[in-house]
N, C-alpha and C positions, 0 to 999 in steps of 0.2 A: 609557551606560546600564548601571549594574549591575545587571543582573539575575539572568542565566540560569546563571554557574555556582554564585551563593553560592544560588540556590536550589537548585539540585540538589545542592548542599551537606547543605543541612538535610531533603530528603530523604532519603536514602541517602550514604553511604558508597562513592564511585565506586573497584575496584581501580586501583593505578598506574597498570597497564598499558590501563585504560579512559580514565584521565585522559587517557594517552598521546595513546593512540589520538582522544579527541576533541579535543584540542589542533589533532592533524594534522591531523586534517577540516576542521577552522574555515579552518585556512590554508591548504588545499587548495579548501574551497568560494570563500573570498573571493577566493584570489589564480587559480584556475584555472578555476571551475566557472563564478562571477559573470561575468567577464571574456568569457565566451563567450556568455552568453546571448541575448545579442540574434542574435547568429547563429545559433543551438539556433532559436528565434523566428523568423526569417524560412526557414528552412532545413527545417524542420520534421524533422529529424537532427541526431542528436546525435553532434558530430565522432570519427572513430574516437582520433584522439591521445588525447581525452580517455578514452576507453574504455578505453584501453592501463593509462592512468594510474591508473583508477580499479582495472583489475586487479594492477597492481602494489601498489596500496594494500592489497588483497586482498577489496573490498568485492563480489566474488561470490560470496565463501565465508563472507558473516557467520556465521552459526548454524551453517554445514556442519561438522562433529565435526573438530577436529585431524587426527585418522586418515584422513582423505581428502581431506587440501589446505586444509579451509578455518580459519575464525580458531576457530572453538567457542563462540562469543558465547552468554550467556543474554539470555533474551526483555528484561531490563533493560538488557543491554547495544547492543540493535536498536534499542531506543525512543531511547538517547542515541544512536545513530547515525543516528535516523530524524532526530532534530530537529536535529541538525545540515543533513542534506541538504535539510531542507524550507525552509532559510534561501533557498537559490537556483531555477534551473531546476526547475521541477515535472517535466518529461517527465525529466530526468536521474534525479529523485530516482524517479519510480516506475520506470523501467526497473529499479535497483538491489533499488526493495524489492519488487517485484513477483519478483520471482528470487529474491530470498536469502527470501521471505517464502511463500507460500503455494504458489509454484510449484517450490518445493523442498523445505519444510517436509515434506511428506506421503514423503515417500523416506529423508525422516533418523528420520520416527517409526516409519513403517508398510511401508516398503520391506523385503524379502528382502536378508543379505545379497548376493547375486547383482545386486538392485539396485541397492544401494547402489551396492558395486564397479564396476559399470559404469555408475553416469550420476554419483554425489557427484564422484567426483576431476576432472570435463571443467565440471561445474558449479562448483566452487569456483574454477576459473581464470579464468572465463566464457566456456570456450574453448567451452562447450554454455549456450545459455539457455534456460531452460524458461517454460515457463505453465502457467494455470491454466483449463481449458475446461469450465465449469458453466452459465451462462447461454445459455438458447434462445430461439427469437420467443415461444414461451408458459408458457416455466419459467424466470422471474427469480427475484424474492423468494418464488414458491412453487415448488420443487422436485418437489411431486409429482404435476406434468404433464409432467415431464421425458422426451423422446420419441425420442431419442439410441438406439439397442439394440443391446446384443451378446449375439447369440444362439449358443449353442453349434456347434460345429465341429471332432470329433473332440477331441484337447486344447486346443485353442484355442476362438477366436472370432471371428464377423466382424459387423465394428462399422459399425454403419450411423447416419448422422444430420449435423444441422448446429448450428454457436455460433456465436453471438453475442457482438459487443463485448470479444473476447478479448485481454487487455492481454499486451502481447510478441509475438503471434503474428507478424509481419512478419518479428521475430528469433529464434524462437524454433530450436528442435530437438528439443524433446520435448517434449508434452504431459502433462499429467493430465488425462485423460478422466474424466466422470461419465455413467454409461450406464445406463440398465434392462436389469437382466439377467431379471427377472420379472416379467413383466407384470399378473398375480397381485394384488401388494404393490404399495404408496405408495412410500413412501422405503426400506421396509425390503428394496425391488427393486430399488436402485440399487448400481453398484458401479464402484469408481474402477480406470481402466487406464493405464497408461503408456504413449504411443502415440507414435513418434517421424516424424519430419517426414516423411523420407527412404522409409517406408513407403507402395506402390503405393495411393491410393484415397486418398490423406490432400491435400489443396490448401488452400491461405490464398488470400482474399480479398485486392484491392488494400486501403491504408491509409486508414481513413476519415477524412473531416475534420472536427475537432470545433471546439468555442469556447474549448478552451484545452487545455493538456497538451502542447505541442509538441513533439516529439522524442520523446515518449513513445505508442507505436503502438498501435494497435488495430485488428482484422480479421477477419472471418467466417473462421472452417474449418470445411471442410464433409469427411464421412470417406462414402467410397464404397464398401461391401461392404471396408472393410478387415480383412485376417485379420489378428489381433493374436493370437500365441503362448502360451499358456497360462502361461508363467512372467511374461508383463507387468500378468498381477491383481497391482493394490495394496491390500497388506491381503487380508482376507478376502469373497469370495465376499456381495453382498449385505450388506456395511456400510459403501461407498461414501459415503452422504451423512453418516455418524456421524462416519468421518475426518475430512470434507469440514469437519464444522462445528467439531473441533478445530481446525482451520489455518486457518478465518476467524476466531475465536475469537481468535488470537495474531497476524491478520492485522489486527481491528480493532484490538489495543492497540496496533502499530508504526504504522498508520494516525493514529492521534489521537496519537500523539509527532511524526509529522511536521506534523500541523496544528498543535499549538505551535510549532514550528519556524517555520513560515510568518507565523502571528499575532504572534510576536514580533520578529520582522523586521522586519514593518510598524509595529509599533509602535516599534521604534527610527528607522523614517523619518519617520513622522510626528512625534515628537516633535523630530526634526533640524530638520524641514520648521517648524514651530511656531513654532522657534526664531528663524531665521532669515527666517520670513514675516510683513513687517510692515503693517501695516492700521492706518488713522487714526492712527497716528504710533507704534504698540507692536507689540513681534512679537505673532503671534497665541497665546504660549502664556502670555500676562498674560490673558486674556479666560477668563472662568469657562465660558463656554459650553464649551472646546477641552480645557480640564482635565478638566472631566467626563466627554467624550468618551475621552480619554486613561486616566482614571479607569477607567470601566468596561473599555477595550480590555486594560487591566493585569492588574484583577481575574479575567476570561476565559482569560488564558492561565496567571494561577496555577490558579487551580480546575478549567482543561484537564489542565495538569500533575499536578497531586494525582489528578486519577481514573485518567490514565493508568499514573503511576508505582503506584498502588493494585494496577491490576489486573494489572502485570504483578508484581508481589509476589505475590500473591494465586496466578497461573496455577503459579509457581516455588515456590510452598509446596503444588502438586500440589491445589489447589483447584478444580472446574471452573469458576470465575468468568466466567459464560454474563452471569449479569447485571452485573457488575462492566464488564467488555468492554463490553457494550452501552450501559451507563453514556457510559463513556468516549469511545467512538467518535460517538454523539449528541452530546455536549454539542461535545466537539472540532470536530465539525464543523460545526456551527451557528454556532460559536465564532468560527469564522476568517474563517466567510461575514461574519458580524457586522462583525468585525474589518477583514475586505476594504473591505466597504461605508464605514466610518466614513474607513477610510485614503483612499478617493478622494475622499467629502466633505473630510477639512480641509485635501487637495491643491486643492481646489477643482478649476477648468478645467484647469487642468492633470492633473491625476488623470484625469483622461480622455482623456488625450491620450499617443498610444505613443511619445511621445519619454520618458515617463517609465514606468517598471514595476510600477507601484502599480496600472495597470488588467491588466497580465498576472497578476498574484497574482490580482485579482479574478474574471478570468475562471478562474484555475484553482483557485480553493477551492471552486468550486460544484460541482463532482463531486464533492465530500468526501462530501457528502452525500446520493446516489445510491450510487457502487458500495461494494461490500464490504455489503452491506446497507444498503436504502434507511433515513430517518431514521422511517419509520412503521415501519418492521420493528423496528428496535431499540427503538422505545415497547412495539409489543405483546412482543417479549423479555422486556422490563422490566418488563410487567405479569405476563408468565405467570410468571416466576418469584418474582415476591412474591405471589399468589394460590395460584399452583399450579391455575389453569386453563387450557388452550387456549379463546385469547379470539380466534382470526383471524376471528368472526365465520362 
């Protein structure tokens, strides 16, 4: 199936050394990532060898700046890395972008050098993995019930509260906390701290068990009167959730480059599958019904691709592209559910069956849809910014 490099062909212009570098992913996801997954899958960890491996490839320092270990990827260059890794293991691919993405991001934009210096060069080896700890039992998609607080304490502060569904936490070493530091103020009382594991009052929750993402963790931390030092404010005092929502902002556009990633996968099986599956005497990809299916599944992951590659154009041209993102991360992820769906239909019984991997993609595109903001979050996104009202109702 030609598809995916001569389109990204005719989108942009990939540098050499991007070429490179996706070349080696393909052959690194197919020949080392693929080959594990059923283990990744029953194991629900993702093997350290392969960890090693992926740090040698240097994929915990995507984005991280050269000057502190890692590769200096731009946001177009994560989306071609996103969609490589969404080809394979889901839980592998978010561990990687959950770290190089939103849980690191905030330290390369808005970090002190002092922080940088001391968390970028341990993160781009992945010898430190970070998160991202925004979600509570009552501040999801609305933030400003956020109930988290770090109230002052000589030059510091001590940080009281509990998250929810926090992706790495099992792994992590340092957080990004989102706190109320004013009780006062809505969001414009929120402010983001860097809180590392190892710090007295900080515990993770055991790993929860979900319906798909395997290898890829998730777990309550809960911060007990933690005193957290006044140089670990990121960013400025009380613009915690403004950060926050740049690095979701570039979290959705790498997010919807791995759902093409995924979507086009399955569409390269099911058209295998097509081929080689025959019914009343013809494979089934002579039947009009299967075409069309096929048809639309195609259609999906170009028009995935076009929004996504838009919007991270769009962020790299220093555009705040709020609706662009949102665009993208909707359609993407709807995109793939779609896509999932269609791939177990023309596997027929067998698609439903785990001897084959058409139902693990299934079960793991349906988060697409849910985290990084729900897909109603990103409609009213989409409405406020072509109106210019807050419509949450």
């Amino acid at each position: 199936m030609a598809t995916s490099a001569s389109t990204l062909d005719i989108l942009l212009t990939l540098p050499e050394e991007l070429q490179l570098l996706k070349s080696e992913l393909r052959q690194f996801v197919n020949e080392r990532v693929e080959p594990r997954s059923v283990e990744i899958e029953a194991t629900d960890e993702i093997p350290p060898d392969l960890l090693d491996e992926a740090r040698k490839l240097g994929l915990f320092g995507l984005m991280i700046p050269e000057q502190y270990g890692g590769l200096g990827l731009t946001l177009t260059g994560k989306c071609v890395v996103e969609e490589e890794l969404g080809r394979s293991s889901y839980g592998f691919a978010t561990l990687i972008g959950n770290h190089t993405g939103i849980s690191s991001m905030g330290i390369v934009e808005f970090g002190s050098d002092e922080q940088r210096v001391r968390y970028l060069p341990r993160m781009a080896t992945g010898e430190v993995i970070g998160a991202f700890a925004l979600s509570e039992a009552g501040a999801g998609s609305d933030p400003s019930d956020l109930r988290t607080f770090a109230g002052r304490r000589g030059d510091g502060w001590v940080l009281t509260g509990e998250k929810l569904f926090i992706t790495n936490a099992p792994e992590a070493s340092i957080f990004t906390v989102m706190a109320r530091t004013d009780r006062s103020q809505s969001i414009r009382g929120i402010s983001a701290f860097l809180v590392e594991r190892a710090w007295s009052g900080v515990s993770v929750g055991p790993k929860e068990a979900k319906m798909g993402m395997r290898g890829g963790h998730t777990a309550t931390v809960s911060f007990d009167a933690v005193i957290v030092p006044g140089q670990s404010l990121l960013g400025k005092e009380g613009q915690g959730f403004t950060a926050a929502l740049k690095v979701l902002t570039k979290g959705r556009v790498t997010l919807s480059a791995r759902c093409v990633g995924m979507a086009e996968r399955l569409l390269e099986k099911c058209v295998a599958h097509a081929r080689q599956r025959v019914q009343f005497g013809r494979p089934i990809v002579d039947y009009q019904a299967i075409q069309i299916k096929l048809a639309d599944m195609a259609l999906g992951v170009q028009a995935a691709r076009l929004l996504t590659y838009h919007a991270a154009t769009a962020i790299e041209q220093g555009r705040p592209a709020v609706k662009e993102a949102a665009m993208a991360k909707l359609y993407a992820s709807e995109m793939v559910c779609r896509v999932a769906d269609e791939a177990v239909q023309i596997h027929g019984g067998m698609g439903y069956m785990k001897e084959l991997d058409v139902e693990r993609y299934y079960r793991d595109a349906r988060i697409t849809k849910i985290y990084e903001g729900t897909s109603e979050i990103q409609r009213l996104i989409i409405a406020r910014e072509i109106t210019g009202s807050d419509l949450r109702g």
